[in-house]
C-alpha positions as CSV (number, residue, x, y, z in Angstrom):
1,X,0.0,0.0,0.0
2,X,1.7,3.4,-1.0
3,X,2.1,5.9,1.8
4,X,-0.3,8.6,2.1
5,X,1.4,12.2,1.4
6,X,1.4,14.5,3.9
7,X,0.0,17.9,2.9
8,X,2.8,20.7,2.0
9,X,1.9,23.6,5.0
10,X,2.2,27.0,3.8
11,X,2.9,30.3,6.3
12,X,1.5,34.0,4.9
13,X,5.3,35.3,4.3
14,X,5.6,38.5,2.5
15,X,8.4,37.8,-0.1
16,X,11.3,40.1,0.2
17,X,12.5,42.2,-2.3
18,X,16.0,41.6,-3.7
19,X,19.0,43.8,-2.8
20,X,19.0,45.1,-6.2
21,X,14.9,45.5,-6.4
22,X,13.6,48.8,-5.7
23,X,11.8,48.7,-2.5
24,X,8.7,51.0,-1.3
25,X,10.3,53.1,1.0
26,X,13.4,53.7,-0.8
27,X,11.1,55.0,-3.8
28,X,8.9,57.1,-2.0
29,X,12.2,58.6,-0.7
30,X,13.0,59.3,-4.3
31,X,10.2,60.7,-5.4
32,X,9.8,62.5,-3.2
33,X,12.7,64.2,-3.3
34,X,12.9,64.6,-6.8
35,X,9.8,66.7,-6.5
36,X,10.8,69.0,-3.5
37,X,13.5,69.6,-6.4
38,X,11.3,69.9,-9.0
39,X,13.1,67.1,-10.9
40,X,9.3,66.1,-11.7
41,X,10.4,63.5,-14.7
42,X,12.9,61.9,-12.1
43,X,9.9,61.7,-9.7
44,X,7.5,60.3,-12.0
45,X,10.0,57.2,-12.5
46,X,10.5,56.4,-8.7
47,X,6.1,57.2,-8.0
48,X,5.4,55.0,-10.6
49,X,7.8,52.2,-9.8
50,X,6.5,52.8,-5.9
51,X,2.8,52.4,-7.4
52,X,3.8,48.9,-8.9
53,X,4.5,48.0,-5.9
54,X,1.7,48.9,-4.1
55,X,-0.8,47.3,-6.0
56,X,0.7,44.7,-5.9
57,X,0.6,44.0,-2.4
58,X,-2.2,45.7,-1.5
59,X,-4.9,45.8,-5.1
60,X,-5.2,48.6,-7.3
61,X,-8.6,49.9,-5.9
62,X,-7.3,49.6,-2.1
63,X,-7.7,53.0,0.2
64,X,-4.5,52.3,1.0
65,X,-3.0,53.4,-2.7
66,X,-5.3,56.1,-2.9
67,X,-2.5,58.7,-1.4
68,X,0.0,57.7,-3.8
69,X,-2.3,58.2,-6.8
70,X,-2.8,61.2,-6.1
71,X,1.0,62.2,-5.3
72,X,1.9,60.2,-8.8
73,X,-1.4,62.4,-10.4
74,X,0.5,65.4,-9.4
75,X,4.1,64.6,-10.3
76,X,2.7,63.8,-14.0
77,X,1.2,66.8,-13.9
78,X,3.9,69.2,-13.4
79,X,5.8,67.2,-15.3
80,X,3.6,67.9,-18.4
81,X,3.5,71.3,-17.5
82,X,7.2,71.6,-17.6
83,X,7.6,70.0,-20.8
84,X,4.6,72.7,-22.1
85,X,6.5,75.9,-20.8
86,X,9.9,74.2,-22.4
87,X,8.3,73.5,-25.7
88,X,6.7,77.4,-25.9
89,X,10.4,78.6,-25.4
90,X,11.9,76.2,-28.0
91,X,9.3,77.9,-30.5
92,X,9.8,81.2,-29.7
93,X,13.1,80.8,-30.3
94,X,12.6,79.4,-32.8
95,X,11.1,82.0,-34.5
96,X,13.3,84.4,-33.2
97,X,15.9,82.6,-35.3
98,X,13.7,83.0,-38.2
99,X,13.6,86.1,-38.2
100,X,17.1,86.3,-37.7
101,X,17.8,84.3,-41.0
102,X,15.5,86.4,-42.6
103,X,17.0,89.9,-41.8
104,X,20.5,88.6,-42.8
105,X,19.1,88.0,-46.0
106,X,17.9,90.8,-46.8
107,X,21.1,92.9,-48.1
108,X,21.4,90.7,-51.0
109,X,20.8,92.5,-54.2
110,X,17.8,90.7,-56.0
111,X,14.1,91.8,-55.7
112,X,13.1,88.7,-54.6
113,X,14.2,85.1,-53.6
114,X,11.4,83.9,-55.9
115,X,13.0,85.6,-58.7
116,X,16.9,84.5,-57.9
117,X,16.1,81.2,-57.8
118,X,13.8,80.6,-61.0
119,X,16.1,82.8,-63.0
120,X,19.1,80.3,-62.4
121,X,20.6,80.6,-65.8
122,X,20.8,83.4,-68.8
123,X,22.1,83.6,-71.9
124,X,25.3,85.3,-72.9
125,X,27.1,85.2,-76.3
126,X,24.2,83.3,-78.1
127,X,24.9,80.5,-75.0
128,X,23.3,79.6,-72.0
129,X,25.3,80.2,-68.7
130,X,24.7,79.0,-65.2
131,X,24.0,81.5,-62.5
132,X,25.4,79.8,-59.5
133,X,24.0,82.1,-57.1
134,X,21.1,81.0,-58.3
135,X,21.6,77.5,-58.2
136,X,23.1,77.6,-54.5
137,X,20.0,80.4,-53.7
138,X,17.9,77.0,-55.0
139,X,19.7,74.8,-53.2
140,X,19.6,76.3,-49.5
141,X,15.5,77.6,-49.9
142,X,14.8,73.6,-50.7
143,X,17.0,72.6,-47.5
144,X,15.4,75.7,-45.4
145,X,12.0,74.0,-46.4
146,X,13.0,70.2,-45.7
147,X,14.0,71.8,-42.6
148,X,10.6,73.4,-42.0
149,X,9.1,70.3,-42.8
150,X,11.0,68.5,-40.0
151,X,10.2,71.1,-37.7
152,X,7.0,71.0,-38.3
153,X,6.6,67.0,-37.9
154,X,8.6,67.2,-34.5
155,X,6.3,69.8,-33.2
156,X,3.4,67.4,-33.8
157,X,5.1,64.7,-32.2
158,X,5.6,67.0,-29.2
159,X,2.4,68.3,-29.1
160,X,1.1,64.2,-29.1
161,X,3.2,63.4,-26.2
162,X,2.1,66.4,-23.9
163,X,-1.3,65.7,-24.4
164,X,-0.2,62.3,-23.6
165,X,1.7,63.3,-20.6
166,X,-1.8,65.2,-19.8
167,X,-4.2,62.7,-20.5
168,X,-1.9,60.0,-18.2
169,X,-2.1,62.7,-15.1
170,X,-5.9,62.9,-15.6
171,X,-6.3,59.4,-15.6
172,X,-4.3,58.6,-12.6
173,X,-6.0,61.8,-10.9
174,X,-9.0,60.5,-11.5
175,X,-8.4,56.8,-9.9
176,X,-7.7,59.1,-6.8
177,X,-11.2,60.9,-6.9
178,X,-13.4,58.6,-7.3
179,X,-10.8,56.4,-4.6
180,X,-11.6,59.3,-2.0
181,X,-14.9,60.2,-3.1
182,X,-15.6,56.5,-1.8
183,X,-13.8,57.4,1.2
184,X,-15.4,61.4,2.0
185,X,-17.6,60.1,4.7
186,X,-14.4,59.1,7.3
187,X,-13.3,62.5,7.9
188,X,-12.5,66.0,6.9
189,X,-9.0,65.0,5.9
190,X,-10.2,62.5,3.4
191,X,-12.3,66.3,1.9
192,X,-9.6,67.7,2.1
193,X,-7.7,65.3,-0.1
194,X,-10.5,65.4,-2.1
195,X,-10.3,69.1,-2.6
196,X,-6.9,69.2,-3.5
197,X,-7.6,66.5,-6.5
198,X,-10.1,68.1,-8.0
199,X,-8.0,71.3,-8.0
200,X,-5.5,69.1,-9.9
201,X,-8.1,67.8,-12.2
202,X,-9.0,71.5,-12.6
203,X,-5.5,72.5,-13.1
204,X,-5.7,69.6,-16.4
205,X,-8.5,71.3,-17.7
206,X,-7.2,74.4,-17.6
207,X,-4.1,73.7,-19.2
208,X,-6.1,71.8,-21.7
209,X,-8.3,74.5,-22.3
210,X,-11.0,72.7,-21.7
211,X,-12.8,75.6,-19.9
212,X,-16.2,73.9,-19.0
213,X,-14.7,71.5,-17.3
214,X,-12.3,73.2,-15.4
215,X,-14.9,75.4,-14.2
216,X,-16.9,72.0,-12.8
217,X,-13.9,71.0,-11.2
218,X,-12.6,74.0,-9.1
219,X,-16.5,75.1,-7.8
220,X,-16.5,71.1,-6.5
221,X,-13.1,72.5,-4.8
222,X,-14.2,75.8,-3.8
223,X,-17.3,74.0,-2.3
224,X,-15.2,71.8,-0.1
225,X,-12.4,73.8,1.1
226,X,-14.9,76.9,2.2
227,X,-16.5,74.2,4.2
228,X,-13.2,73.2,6.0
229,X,-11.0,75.7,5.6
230,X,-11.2,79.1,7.2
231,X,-11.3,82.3,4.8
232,X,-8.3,83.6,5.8
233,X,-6.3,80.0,4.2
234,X,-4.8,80.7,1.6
235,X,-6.1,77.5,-0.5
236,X,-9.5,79.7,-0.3
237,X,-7.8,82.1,-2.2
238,X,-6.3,80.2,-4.9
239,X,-9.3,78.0,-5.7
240,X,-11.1,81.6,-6.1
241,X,-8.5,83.3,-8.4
242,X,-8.0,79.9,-10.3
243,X,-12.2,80.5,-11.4
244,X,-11.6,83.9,-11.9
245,X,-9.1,83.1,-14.3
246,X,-11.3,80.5,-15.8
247,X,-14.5,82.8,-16.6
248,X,-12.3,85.7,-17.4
249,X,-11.0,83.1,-20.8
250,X,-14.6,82.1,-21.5
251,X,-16.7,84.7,-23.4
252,X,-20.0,85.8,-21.4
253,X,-18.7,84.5,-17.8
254,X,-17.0,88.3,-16.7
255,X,-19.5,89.1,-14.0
256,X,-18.5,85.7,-12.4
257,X,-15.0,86.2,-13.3
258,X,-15.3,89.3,-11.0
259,X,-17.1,87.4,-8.1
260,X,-14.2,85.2,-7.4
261,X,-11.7,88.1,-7.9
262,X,-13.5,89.7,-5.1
263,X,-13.9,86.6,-3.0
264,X,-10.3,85.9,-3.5
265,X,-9.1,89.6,-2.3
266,X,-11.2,88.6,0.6
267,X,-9.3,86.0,2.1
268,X,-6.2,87.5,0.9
269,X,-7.4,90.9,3.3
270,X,-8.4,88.6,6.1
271,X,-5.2,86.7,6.0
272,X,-3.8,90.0,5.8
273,X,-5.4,91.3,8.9
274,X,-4.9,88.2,10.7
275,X,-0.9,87.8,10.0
276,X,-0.5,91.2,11.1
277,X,-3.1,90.7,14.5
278,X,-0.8,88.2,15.2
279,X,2.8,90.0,15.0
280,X,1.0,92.5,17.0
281,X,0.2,90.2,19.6
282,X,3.8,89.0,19.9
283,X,5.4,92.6,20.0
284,X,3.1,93.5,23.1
285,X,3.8,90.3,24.7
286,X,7.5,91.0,23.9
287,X,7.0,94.3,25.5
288,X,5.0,93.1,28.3
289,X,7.5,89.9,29.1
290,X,9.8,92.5,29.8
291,X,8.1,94.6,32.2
292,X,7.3,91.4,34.1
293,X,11.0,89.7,33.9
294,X,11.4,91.4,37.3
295,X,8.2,89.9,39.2
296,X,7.1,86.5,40.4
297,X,3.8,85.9,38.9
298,X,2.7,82.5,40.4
299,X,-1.1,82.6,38.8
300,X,0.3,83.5,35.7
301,X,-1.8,87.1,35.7
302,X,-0.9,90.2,33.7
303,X,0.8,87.5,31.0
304,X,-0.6,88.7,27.4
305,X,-3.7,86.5,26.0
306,X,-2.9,85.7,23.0
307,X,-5.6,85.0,20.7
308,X,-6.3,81.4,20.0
309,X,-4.6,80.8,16.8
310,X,-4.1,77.7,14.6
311,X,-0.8,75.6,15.6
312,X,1.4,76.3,12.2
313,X,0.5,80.1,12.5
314,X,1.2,80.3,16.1
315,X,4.9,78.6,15.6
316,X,5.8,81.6,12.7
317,X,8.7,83.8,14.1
318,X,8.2,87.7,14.0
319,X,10.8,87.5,10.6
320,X,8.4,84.8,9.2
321,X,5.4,86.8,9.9
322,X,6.6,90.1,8.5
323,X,7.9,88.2,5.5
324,X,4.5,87.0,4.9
325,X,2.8,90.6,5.4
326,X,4.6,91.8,2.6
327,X,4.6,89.2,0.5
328,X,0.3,89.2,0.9
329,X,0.5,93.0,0.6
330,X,2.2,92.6,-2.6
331,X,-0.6,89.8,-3.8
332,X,-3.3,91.8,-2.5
333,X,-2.2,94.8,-4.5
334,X,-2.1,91.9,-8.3
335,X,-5.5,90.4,-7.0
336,X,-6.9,94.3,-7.0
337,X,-5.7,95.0,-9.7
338,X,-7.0,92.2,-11.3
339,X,-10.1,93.3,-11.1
340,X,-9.9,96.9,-11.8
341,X,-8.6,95.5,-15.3
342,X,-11.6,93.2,-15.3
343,X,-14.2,95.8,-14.2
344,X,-12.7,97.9,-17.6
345,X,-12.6,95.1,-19.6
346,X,-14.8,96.0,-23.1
347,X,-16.8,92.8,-22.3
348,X,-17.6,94.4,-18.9
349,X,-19.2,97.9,-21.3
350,X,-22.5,98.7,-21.9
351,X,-23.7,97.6,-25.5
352,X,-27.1,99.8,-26.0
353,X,-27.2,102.6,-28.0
354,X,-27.2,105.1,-25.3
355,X,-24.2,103.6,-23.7
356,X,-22.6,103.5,-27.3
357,X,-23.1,107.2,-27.5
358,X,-21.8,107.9,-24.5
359,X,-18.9,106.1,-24.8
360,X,-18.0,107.8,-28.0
361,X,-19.0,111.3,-26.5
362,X,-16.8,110.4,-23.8
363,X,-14.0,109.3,-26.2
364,X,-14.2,112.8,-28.2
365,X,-14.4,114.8,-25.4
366,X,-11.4,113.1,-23.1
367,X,-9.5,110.8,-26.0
368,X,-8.2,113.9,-27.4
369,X,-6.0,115.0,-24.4
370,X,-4.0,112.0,-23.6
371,X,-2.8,113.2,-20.5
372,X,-4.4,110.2,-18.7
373,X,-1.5,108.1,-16.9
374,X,-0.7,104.7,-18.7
375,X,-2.5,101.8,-17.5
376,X,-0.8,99.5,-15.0
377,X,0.0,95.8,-16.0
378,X,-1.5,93.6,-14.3
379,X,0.4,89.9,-14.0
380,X,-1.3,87.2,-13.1
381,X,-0.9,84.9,-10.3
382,X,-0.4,81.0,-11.9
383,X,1.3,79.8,-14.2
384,X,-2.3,78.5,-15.9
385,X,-3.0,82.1,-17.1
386,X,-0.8,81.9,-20.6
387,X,-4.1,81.3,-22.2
388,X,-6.0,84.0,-24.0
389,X,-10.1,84.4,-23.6
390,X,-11.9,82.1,-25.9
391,X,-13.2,84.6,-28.3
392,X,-11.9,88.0,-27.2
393,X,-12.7,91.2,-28.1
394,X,-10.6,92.5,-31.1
395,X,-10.3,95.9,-29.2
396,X,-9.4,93.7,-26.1
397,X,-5.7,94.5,-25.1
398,X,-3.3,91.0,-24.3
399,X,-3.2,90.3,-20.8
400,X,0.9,90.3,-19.6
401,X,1.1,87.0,-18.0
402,X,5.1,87.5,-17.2
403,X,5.0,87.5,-14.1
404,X,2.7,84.0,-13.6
405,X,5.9,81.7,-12.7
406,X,6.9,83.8,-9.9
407,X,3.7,85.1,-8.8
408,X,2.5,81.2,-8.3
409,X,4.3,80.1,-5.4
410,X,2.0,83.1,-3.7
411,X,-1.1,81.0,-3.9
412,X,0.6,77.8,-3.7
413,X,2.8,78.0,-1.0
414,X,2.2,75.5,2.4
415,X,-0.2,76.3,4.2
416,X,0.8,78.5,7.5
417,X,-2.6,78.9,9.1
């Protein structure tokens, strides 16, 4: 009679990665790194390979991956927005070039290029005679447009793989929403999340120009933040200035446009008022700890009372707090001027007849003088605003967006509330 086998036991041991396998941690590390430095390509590689494994051990629609989509969501993102602002420079300067090429050309003594290069050969003596500067005029137009023609097919490739590099974030971004959308119930700081990913998803849009949505996106993270956050966060502020930007590039949306300029100068001011409250506070307790150095105050009375504050706004040093006043001074001065040049804006003017009559009164009576001052530029705060209204005006002058990039951090910067 054969012997009965024994069945094989097996113990739940989680397999260890190799010493050459990338592990969690160390890619987390990595990534994260790589996007404090804004090496965002170098931090999509290590999120992605810390995604892998992830869902691996855990599954790909676990609560416990939802944090890293998001983080991997935003490194694609600023990647693709990277590669977008480094593309627009290569063709500007490209075209700077062009123009170069051009004016260098333009001493040479023929009416046109047209005309040097058809006319390659004449006729002298009864014979015909090459003209080779013609033929080498011939030559280098037919290389300058195989060259063009290149150009041309690269752009298109580069233009495919942003909107790739896009579509991938939105993707991934999405996984995360509808991940903590699941989730919202647990807590606020699952809303919060929440909040921040459809600001992301908004921040797509945007850059996508796909207006409608991007509109649908930030209101769903307007709605949550002003629920959690107070108005003097800073987050409250962005998510309004980001739809302000939104409805002043779609035709017919100004009046909204303006609401969320105003609501953004709002929390700006309050933050404002409450930074400097606060460095108040500390001066007079300064002032009072000295008066008091010389007593013994066992109850603790005559201290200062300091108003209850939130913990990262009550750990800012007097430096950090009047670095912050001026740096919101200096925002709230771009936010108001925002929308001074959106109250002017000639979407923002009367269209009836009497209103067109006035203007034009208005415009022969005080157009003449030109001693009014030149109108101040107003830059705007993100590095989204390189877009242009969707149908503008024609008398509508181009917003001066040169100032986005540094203006950014302003709204995006930690929170210290």
């Amino acid at each position: 009679m054969a012997e009965e086998q024994k069945p094989v036991q097996t113990t739940d041991v989680e397999v260890q990665p190799g010493p050459n396998e990338p592990t969690l941690e160390g890619s987390l590390e990595q990534a994260k790194r790589a996007f404090a430095l804004k090496n965002y390509e170098l931090a999509v590689e290590h999120y992605a390979i810390a995604l892998e494994i992830m869902t691996k051990k855990y599954g790909e629609a676990s609560p416990e991956c939802v944090d890293l989509y998001f983080a991997y969501g935003k490194a694609l993102l600023e990647n693709a927005i990277a590669q977008s602002s480094v593309l627009g420079k290569e063709e500007t300067n490209a075209a700077l070039a062009d123009e170069e090429n051009k004016a260098s050309g333009s001493g040479r003594i023929h009416f046109s290029e047209d005309d040097a290069a058809e006319n390659d050969s004449f006729e002298m003596g009864g014979e015909k005679v090459i003209d080779l500067f013609g033929e080498a005029l011939k030559e280098q137009r037919e290389e300058e447009e195989e060259e063009e023609d290149q150009k041309d097919e690269n752009e298109e490739e580069a233009d495919g793989e942003l909107e790739d590099d896009f579509n991938a974030a939105w993707e991934i971004l999405e996984v995360a929403r509808s991940l903590y959308e699941a989730q919202k119930n647990v807590g606020d700081e699952i809303k919060l999340k929440l909040a921040d990913t459809y600001m992301a998803l908004g921040d797509i849009s945007l850059e996508t120009e796909k207006l409608e949505q991007a509109a649908t996106d930030y209101t769903s993270a307007a709605t949550l933040k002003t629920q959690l956050l107070p108005i003097t966060s800073r987050q409250i502020a962005e998510v309004h200035y980001k739809l302000c930007i939104v409805y002043d590039m779609t035709s017919g949306r100004l009046a909204q446009s303006i609401e969320h300029a105003r609501k953004a100068q709002a929390s700006v001011q309050a933050r404002l008022d409450e930074i400097t409250a606060r460095l108040k506070e500390l001066l007079a307790n300064k002032e009072e700890k000295a008066v008091e150095s010389e007593k013994v105050d066992v109850k603790g009375k005559g201290k200062a009372t300091l108003t209850v504050l939130e913990p990262a706004l009550s750990t800012l040093t007097m430096d950090q707090l009047e670095g912050e006043i001026k740096d919101l001074t200096e925002l709230l001065e771009e936010v108001s001027l925002k929308i001074e040049e959106l109250k002017t804006s000639p979407d923002n003017l009367g269209t009836s007849a009497p209103d067109l009559v006035a203007r034009e009164l208005d415009r022969e009576l005080n157009g003449a003088a030109g001693s009014g001052p030149a109108p101040k530029v107003v830059h705007d705060l993100t590095n989204v605003v390189r877009k242009k209204r969707k149908a503008p005006d024609a008398s509508e002058p181009a917003a001066d967006d040169s100032s986005s990039a540094e203006k950014k951090p302003k709204l995006e910067a930690t929170e210290t509330q």
